[in-house]
Structure formats: structure tokens, C-alpha cells
SEVEXNU-301158 format. One line per field, with one value per residue (C-alpha): y, x, z; residue in one letter; residue number from 1. Coordinates in nm, 2 decimals. Layout:
BEGIN
y [Y, ...]
x [X, ...]
z [Z, ...]
code [A, ...]
pos [NUM, ...]
***
This chain:
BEGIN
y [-12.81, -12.86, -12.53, -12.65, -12.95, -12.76, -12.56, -12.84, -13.05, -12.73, -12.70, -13.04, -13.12, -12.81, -12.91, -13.29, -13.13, -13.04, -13.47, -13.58, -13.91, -13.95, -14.25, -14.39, -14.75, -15.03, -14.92, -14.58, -14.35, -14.18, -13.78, -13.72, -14.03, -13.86, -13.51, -13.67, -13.93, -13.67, -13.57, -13.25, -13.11, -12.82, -12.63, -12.38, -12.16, -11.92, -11.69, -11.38, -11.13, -10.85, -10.60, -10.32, -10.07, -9.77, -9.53, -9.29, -9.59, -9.79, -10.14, -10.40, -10.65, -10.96, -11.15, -11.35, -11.71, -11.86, -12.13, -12.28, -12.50, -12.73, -13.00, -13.22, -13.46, -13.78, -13.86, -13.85, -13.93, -13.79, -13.41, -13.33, -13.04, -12.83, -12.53, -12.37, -12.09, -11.91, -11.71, -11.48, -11.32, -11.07, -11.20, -11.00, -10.84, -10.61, -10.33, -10.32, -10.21, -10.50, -10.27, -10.13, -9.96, -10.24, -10.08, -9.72, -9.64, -9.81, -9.68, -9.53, -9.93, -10.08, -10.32, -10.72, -10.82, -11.04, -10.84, -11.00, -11.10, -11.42, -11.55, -11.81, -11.88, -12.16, -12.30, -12.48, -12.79, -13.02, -13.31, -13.60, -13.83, -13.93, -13.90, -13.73, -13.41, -13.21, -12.91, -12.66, -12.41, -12.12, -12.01, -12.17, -12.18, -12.15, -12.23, -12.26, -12.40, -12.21, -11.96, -11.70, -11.57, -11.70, -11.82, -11.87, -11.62, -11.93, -11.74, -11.47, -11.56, -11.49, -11.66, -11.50, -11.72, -11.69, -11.70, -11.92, -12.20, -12.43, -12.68, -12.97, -13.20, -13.48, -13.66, -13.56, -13.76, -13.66, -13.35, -13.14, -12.89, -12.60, -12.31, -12.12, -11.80, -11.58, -11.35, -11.21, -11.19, -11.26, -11.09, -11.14, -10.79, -10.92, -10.80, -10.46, -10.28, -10.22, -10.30, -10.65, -10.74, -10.71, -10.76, -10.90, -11.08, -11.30, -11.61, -11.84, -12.05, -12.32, -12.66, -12.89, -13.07, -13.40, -13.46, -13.74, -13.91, -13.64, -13.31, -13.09, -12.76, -12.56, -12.24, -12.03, -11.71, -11.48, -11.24, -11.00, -10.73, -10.58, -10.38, -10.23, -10.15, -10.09, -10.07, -10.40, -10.52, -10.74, -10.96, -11.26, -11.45, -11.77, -12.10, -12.30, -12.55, -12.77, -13.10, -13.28, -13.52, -13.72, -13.56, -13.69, -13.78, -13.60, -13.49, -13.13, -12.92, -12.69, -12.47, -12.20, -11.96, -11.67, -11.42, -11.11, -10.85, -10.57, -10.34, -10.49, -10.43, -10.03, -10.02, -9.66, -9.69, -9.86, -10.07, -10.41, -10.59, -10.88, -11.16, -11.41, -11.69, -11.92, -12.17, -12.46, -12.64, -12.96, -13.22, -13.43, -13.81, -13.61, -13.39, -13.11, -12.87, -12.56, -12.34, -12.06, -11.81, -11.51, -11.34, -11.04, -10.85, -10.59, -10.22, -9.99, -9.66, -9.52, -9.60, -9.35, -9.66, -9.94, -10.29, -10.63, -10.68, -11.03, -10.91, -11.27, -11.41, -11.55, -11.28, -11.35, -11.67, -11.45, -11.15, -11.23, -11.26, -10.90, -10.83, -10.54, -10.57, -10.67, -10.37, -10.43, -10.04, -9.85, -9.99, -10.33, -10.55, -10.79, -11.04, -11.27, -11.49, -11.84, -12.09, -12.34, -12.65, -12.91, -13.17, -13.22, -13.49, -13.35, -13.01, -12.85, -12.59, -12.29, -11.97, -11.79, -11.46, -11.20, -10.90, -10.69, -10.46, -10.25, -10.42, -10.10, -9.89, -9.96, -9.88, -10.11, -10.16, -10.39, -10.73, -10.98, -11.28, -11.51, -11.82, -12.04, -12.35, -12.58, -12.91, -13.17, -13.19, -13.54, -13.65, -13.31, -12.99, -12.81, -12.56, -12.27, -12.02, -11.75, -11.46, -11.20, -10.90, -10.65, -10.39, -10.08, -9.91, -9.55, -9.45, -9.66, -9.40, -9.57, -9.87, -9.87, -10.12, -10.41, -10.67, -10.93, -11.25, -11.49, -11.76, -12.00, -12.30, -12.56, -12.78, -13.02, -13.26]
x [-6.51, -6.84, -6.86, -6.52, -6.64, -6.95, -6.66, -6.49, -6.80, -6.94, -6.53, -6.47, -6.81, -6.78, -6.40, -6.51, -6.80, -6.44, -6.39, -6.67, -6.56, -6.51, -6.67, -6.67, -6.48, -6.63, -6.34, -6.32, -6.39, -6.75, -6.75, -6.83, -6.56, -6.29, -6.37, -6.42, -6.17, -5.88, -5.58, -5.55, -5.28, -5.21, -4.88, -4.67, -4.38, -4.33, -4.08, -3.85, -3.68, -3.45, -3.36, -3.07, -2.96, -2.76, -3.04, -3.29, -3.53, -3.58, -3.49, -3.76, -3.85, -4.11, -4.26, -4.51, -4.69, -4.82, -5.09, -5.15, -5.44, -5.48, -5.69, -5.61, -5.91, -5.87, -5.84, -6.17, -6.16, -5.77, -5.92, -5.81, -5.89, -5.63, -5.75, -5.52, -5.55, -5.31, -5.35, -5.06, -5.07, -4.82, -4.72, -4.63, -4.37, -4.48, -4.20, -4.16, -4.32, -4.44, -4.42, -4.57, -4.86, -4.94, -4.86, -4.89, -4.87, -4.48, -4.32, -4.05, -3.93, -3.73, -3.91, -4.03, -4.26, -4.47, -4.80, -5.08, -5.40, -5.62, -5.56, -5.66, -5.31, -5.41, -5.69, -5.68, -5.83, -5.54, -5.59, -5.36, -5.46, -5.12, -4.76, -4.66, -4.89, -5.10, -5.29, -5.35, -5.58, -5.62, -5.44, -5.14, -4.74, -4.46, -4.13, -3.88, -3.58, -3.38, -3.65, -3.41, -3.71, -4.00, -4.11, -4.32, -4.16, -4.13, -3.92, -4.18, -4.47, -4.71, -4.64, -4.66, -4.88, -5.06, -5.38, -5.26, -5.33, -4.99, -4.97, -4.63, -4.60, -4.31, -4.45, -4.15, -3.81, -3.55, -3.79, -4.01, -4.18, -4.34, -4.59, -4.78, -5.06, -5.03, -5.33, -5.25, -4.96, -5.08, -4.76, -4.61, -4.80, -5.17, -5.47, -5.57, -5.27, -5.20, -4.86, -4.95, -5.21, -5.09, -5.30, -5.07, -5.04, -4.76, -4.65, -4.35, -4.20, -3.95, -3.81, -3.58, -3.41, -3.18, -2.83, -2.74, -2.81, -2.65, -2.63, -2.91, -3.00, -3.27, -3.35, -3.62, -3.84, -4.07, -4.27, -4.42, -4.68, -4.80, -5.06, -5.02, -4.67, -4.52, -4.18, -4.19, -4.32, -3.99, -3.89, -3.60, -3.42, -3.20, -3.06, -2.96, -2.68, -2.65, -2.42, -2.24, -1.94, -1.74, -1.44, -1.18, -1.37, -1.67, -1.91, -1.87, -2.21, -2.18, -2.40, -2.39, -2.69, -2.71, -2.99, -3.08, -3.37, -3.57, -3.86, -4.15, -4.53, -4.63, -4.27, -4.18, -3.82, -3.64, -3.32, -3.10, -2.95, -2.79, -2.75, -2.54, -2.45, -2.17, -2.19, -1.93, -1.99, -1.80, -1.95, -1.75, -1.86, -1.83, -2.07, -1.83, -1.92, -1.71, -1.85, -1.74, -1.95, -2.00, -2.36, -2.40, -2.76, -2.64, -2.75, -2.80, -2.66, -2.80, -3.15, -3.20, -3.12, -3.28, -3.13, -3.22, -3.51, -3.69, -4.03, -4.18, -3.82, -3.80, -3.53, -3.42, -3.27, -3.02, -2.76, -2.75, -3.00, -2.98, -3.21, -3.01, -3.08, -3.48, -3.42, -3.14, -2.93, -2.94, -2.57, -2.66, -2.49, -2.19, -2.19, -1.93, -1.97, -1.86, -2.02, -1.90, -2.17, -2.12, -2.35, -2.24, -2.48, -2.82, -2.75, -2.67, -2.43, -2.40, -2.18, -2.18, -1.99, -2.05, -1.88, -2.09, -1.99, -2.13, -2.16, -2.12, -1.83, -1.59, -1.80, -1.84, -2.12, -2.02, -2.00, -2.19, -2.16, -2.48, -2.48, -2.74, -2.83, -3.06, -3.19, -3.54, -3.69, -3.86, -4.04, -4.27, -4.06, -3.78, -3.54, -3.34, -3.11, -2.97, -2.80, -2.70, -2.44, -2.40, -2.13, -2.18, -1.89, -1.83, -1.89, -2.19, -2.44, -2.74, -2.68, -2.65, -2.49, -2.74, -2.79, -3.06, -3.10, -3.39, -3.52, -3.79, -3.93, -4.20, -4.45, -4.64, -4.92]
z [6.69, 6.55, 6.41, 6.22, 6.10, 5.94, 5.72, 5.64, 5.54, 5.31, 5.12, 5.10, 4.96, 4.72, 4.60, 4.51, 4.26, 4.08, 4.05, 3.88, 3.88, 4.28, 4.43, 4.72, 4.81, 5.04, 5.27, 5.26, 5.53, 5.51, 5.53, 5.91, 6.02, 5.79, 5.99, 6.33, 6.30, 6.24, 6.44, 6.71, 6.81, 7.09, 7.12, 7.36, 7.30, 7.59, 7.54, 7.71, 7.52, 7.64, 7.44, 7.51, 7.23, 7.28, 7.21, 7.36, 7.37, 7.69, 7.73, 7.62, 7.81, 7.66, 7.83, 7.60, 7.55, 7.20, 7.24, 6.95, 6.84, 6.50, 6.38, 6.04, 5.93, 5.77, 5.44, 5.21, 4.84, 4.86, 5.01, 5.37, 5.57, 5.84, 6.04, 6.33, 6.55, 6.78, 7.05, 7.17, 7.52, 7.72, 8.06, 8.33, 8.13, 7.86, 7.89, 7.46, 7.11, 6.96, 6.62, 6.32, 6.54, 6.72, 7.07, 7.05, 7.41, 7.43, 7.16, 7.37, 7.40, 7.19, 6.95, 6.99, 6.70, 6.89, 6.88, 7.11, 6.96, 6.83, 6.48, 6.23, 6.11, 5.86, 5.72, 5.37, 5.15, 5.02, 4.72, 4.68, 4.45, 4.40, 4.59, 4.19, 4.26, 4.53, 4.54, 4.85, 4.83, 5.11, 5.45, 5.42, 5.52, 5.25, 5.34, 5.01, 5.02, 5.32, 5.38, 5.23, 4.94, 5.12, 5.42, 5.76, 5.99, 6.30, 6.54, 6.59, 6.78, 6.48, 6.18, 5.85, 5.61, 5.29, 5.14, 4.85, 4.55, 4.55, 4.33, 4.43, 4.15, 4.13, 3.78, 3.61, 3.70, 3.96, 4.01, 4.26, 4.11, 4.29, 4.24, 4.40, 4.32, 4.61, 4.69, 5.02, 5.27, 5.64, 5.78, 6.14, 6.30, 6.25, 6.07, 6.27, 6.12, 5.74, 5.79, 5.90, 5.59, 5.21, 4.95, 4.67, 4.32, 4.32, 4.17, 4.31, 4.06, 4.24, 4.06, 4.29, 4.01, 4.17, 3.98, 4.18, 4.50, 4.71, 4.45, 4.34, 4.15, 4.23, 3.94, 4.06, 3.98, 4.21, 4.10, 4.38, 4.29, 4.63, 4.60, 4.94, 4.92, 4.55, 4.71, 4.79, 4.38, 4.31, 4.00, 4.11, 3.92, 4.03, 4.11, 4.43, 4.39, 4.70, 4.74, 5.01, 4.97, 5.24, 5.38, 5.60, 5.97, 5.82, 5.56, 5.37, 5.28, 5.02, 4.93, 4.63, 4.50, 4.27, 4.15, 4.02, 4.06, 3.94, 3.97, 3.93, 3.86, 4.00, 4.22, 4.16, 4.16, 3.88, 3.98, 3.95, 4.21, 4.24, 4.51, 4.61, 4.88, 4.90, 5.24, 5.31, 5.64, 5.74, 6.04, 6.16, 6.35, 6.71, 6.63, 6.57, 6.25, 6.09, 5.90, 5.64, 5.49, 5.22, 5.17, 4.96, 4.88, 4.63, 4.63, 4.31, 4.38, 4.06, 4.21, 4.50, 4.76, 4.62, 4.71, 4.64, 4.92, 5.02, 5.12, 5.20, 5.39, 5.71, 5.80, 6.12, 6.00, 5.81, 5.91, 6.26, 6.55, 6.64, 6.32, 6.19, 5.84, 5.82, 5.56, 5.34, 5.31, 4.99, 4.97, 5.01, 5.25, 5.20, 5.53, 5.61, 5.88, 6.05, 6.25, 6.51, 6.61, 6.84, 7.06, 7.38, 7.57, 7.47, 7.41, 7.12, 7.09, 6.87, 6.81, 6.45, 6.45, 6.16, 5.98, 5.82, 5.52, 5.27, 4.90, 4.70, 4.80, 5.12, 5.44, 5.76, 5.98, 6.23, 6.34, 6.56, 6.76, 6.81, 7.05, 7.14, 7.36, 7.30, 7.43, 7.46, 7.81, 7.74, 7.44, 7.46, 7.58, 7.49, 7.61, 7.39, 7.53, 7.30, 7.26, 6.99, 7.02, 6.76, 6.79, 6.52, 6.36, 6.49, 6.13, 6.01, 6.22, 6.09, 6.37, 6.71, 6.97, 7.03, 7.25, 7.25, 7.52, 7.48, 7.72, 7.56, 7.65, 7.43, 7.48, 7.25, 7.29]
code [X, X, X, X, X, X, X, X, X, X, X, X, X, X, X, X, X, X, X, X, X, X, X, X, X, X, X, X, X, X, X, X, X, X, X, X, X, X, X, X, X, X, X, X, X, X, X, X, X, X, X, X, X, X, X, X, X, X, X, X, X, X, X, X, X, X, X, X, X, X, X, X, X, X, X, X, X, X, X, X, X, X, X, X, X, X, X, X, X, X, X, X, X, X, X, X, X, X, X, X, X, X, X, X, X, X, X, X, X, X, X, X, X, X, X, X, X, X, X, X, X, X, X, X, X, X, X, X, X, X, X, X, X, X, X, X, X, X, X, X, X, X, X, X, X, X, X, X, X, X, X, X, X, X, X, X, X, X, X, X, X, X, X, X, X, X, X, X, X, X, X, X, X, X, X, X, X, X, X, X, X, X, X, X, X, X, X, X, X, X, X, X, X, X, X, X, X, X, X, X, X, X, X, X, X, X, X, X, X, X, X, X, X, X, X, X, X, X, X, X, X, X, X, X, X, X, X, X, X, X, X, X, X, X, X, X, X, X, X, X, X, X, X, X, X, X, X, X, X, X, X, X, X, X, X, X, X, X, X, X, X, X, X, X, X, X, X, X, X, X, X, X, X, X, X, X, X, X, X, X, X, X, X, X, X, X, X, X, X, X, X, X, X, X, X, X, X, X, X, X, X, X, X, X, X, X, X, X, X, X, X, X, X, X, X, X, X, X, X, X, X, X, X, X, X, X, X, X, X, X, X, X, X, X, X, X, X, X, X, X, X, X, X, X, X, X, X, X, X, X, X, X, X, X, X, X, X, X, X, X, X, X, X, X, X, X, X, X, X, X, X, X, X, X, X, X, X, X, X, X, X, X, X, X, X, X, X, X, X, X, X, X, X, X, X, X, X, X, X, X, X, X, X, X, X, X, X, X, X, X, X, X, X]
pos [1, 2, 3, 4, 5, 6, 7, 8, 9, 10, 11, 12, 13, 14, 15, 16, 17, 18, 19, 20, 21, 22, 23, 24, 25, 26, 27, 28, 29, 30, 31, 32, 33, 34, 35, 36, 37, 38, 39, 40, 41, 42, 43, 44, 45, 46, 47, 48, 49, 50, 51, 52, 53, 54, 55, 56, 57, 58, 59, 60, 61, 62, 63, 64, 65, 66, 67, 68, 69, 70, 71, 72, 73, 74, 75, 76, 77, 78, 79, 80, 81, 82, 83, 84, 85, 86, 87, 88, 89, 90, 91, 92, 93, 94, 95, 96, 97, 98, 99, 100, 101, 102, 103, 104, 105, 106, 107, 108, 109, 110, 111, 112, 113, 114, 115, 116, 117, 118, 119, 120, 121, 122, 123, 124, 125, 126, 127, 128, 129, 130, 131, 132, 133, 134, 135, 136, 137, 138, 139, 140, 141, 142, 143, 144, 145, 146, 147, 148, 149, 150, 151, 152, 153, 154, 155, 156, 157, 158, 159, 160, 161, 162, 163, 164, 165, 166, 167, 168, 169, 170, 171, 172, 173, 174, 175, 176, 177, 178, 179, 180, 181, 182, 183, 184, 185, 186, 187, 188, 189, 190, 191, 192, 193, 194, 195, 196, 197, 198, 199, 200, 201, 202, 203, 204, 205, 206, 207, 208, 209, 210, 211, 212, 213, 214, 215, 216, 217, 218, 219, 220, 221, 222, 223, 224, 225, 226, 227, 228, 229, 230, 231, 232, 233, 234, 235, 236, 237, 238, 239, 240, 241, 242, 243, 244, 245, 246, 247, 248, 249, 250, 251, 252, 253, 254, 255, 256, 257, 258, 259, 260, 261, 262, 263, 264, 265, 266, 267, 268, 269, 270, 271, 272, 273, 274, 275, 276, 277, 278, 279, 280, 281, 282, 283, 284, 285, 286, 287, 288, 289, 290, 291, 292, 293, 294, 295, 296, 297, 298, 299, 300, 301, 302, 303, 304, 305, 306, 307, 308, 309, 310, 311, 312, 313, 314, 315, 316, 317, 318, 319, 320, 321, 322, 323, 324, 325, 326, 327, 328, 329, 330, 331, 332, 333, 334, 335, 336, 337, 338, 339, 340, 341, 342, 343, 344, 345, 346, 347, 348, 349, 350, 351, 352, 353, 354, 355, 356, 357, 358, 359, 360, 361, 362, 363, 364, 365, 366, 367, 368, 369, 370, 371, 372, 373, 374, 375, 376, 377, 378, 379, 380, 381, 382, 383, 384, 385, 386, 387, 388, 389, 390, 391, 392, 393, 394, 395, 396, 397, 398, 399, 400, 401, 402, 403, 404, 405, 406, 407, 408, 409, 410, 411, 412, 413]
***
């Protein structure tokens, strides 16, 4: 920890040269009681995963345990430092390909992207001078809106962050404005493989814009120039609408986005594609909560397969559990799905079944159904049991039947 403090000390000291006017209060913390007098915090996840596909591949079986370690200092002169460090270890069970070259002697398993390994996961300066703006500089997380664009990768084991400057600012009336300069992509399968380090250009544009106490629009624009992967250079274009009203026993969510994207920067394919989400999900007093939904990530069939691609998403969020369509199809995808929630005692409750379709033309690729149970254990653990089942379509050769059963368990202190 002193080692930290010595970093923090040399940033914090070099970042306030940037505020010529800082000066120090009768109360305010001195330097070393704003590093020392800070906040720690140790987490861990443990988690199985089974995997079964009907394949050549063998079964995979995880058995793996994230221990997390952070520390955030006190405020000095409205600069705080955060660093955190994870650790992820294989125990007992490490039957699977943890993916992109990360395991070379298992690649006969099926995959589970939870590489083992040490890694600094975040480290970054942030000023506040005011709740109307903030600035983050370095390794950070970015989660926008519902992940669905950009995000932190949370299920997996090891996040996906960014070496970033974000700037938040809420100056201007009924609004949260977001940006962010993104010069590298710490992705989910670590730093000793290309595939898990992209060195990148990219700038997130993101304004929450409030239209009333319970309605709010949210335009947007990402542009992605990976240097390391031209296929994944993207230009987006959209807007979020999100509301909810009362409804009977309950409340109704809606949710409605749009967007549109093209090549961007040195991607060598030229295309358009087009996206678009439409969500209603009413919750009633009980703790009962229907859900209907349409998703559609269009494809470009005059593009040799392009399709509208989220590079930086949290994916597993989306398409169901199974994680069938990390890589959207040359076709593009069209998914409808429902979802049934309900709290019963101090569990909650989950099934969300899916049917998954081509967007361009008429082909099917199958449908899934996802359940999970979850629950606290006290004030510090937690339980989740899940499950995902994806059944292909005889025609749609490109998937397999896939099943996928998790057992995880949390502990924070």
C-alpha cells in the first residue's frame, strides 16, 4: 500500500499544477491524511460454469475464483485517487478454453472467457470541483446507459476497462452530458494476447436529456477507430427514449432506441446498418413483471457480411445467456424475446425466453430460454443460480445446441 500511495502522491501532486489557484483550507485534509484516510475494499465472486454443445468439443467445466482488491483516497482539493487489482485463479476444475489463445493446451473444450491471471483493472485521478462537472483521467470503467454500446464486461471474471479522459458535466438544465477520449480497450482476455489489448482512437459522445420527472431522451454518437482490428472501426448514430407511467396494479417501462452505422476510420469494408430496440415491461405491487420485447442489429448484404457490430458492449447482457451472437451474422439478427420476474421471499426469480431470426431475408436460428435465481446471504454474500438453453434450427448450421448452468456465489467486505 505504500508503494500506491507513492503513485497517488506523484499524480495528484502533478494534476493540481493544472489548478493554479488551489489552496488549502483550515479544514481540509492534508495530502498524506487524504491518501491514508481513504476507503478499501476486498471482493469475491467464485463461480462454476458447464458448458455442453453438440459438437466435437468436449464439455467445459469452470471452476474459477476472482479476488478483487481496491482502495479510494479521500478527497484533496476536489482530486481523488482509485486503484484496483484482480486476481483470477482456476480451482480444481479447469476442463475449458478460456479463449482467444489464452489456453492453448484445451482447445478441444468448449469456451469460458475467464482467462486466469493478475491485473490492474483500474487506476485513475478524478476532479470534482463541483456536483455540475468531473473529469477522470486513466484506467477506468464505462458503462452507458444499458451497456448495449459500451460497457464493463461484469459477468466475466475480467472486466473490460479503458484507458480513458471522461469528462460528466450537468451545468446545463435537465441534462447529463458525457464524453469520453478512449486510447485503449483493456478487453476481458488480458494483456499477454493481442486479442485481449486494442490500441484505439475513440470518442463517446452521450447526452441524457430529462423531459419530465419520469421521461428522458438520450441521442448519442460513437466513433471507434481500432487500430488493432479495422473491422471493428465503427461510426453510430442514435437516441434512447425511456419513460414509465402508472398502469393499473403497476407501473409500465418503456423503452425505445434507434441507430445507424457505418465504416469507419481504416475498416476495409464499406456498409450501413441499422439498429433498433423496442422494450415494454410492466411491474406490478407483488413483485410480478411481464415483459415484451423486439431487438434487431441489421446486416448489409451488399457488404460481403457486414452487420451492425458493438465492439465495446457488455454482450452477454443481450441475445440470451448462451452467447450465441457475441458476433452479430452477416444477416444480422432480429430477436424477439419475453421475460417473466417475480420476488418470492428473498429470491428473485427470472425466466426470459427468446426467438431468434435473421433480419435480412427469412432464415431462423433458434430460440432460447434463460432462468435464473438469485438471493443475499446476509448483508455481505450472495447466491445466483442460472441457466441458459439454446436450441438451433436444423437449417441455421452455423449454431449448434447449447446448454450453459452456472453456480456463483459473492462476498464483499
Amino acid at each position: 500500500m505504500k508503494r500506491t500511495n507513492k503513485v497517488f502522491a506523484g499524480l495528484i501532486l502533478i494534476m493540481a499544477c493544472l489548478n493554479p489557484f488551489a489552496y488549502a483550507s483550515a479544514d481540509e485534509l492534508a495530502l498524506d491524511e487524504a491518501l491514508t484516510s481513504g476507503k478499501a475494499h476486498v471482493a469475491l465472486r467464485y463461480r462454476y460454469e458447464h458448458v455442453n454443445q453438440d459438437n466435437a468439443l468436449k464439455d467445459a467445466n469452470a471452476s474459477t475464483v476472482r479476488i478483487r482488491l481496491n482502495y479510494k483516497t479521500a478527497d484533496w482539493r476536489d482530486w481523488l485517487g482509485f486503484v484496483e487489482f484482480d486476481h483470477i485463479a482456476e480451482v480444481i476444475l479447469n476442463d475449458f478454453n478460456s479463449g482467444a489463445g489464452t489456453s492453448p493446451g484445451r482447445i478441444q473444450y468448449s469456451t469460458v472467457a475467464d482467462p486466469r491471471g493478475s491485473d490492474l483493472n483500474q487506476l485513475y485521478l478524478q476532479y470534482s470541483p463541483s456536483d455540475d462537472w468531473q473529469m477522470r483521467l486513466g484506467r477506468q470503467k464505462i458503462n452507458l446507459d444499458n451497456q448495449r454500446f459500451v460497457g464493463a464486461v461484469g459477468w466475466r471474471q475480467n472486466e473490460q476497462t479503458f484507458d480513458a479522459l471522461s469528462l460528466t458535466i450537468r451545468s446545463i438544465p435537465n441534462t447529463e452530458l458525457f464524453y469520453s477520449y478512449i486510447k485503449n480497450v483493456n478487453r476481458i482476455f488480458g494483456d499477454k494476447v493481442p486479442a485481449g489489448d486494442h490500441s484505439v482512437n475513440t470518442h463517446l459522445l452521450n447526452a441524457k436529456i430529462k423531459l419530465g420527472d419520469a421521461w428522458s431522451i438520450t441521442p448519442y454518437a460513437y466513433y471507434i477507430d481500432n487500430e488493432d482490428v479495422p473491422l471493428f472501426s465503427t461510426s453510430t448514430f442514435g437516441a434512447r427514449f425511456t419513460g414509465k407511467a402508472a398502469a393499473g396494479a403497476g407501473t409500465i417501462n418503456f423503452t425505445a432506441e434507434l441507430a445507424t452505422q457505418s465504416d469507419a476510420a481504416d475498416n476495409p469494408v464499406n456498409y450501413d446498418a441499422d439498429y433498433a430496440h423496442i422494450n415494454i415491461l410492466w411491474t406490478a405491487k407483488n413483485g410480478l413483471a411481464l415483459g415484451a420485447a423486439y431487438e434487431s442489429l441489421g446486416g448489409d448484404a451488399a457488404s460481403a457480411g457486414m452487420s451492425f457490430r458493438t465492439p465495446l458492449a457488455t454482450l452477454h447482457a443481450f441475445q440470451g445467456w448462451a452467447d450465441q451472437f457475441l458476433a452479430t451474422p452477416g444477416s444480422g439478427v432480429d430477436d424477439r424475446y419475453v421475460t417473466v420476474k417475480y420476488k418470492a421471499a428473498s429470491w428473485n426469480l427470472q425466466a426470459v425466453y427468446h426467438d431468434f431470426s435473421s433480419e435480412a431475408g427469412s432464415g431462423d436460428f433458434g430460440t432460447e430460454l434463460d432462468i435464473a435465481a438469485s438471493r443475499k446471504l446476509g448483508d455481505r454474500y450472495g447466491l445466483l443460480l442460472k441457466a441458459a438453453f439454446f436450441n438451433a434450427d436444423s437449417a441455421a448450421t452455423s449454431f449448434v445446441d447449447t446448454n450453459k448452468f452456472w453456480i456463483m456465489l459473492t462476498a464483499n467486505y
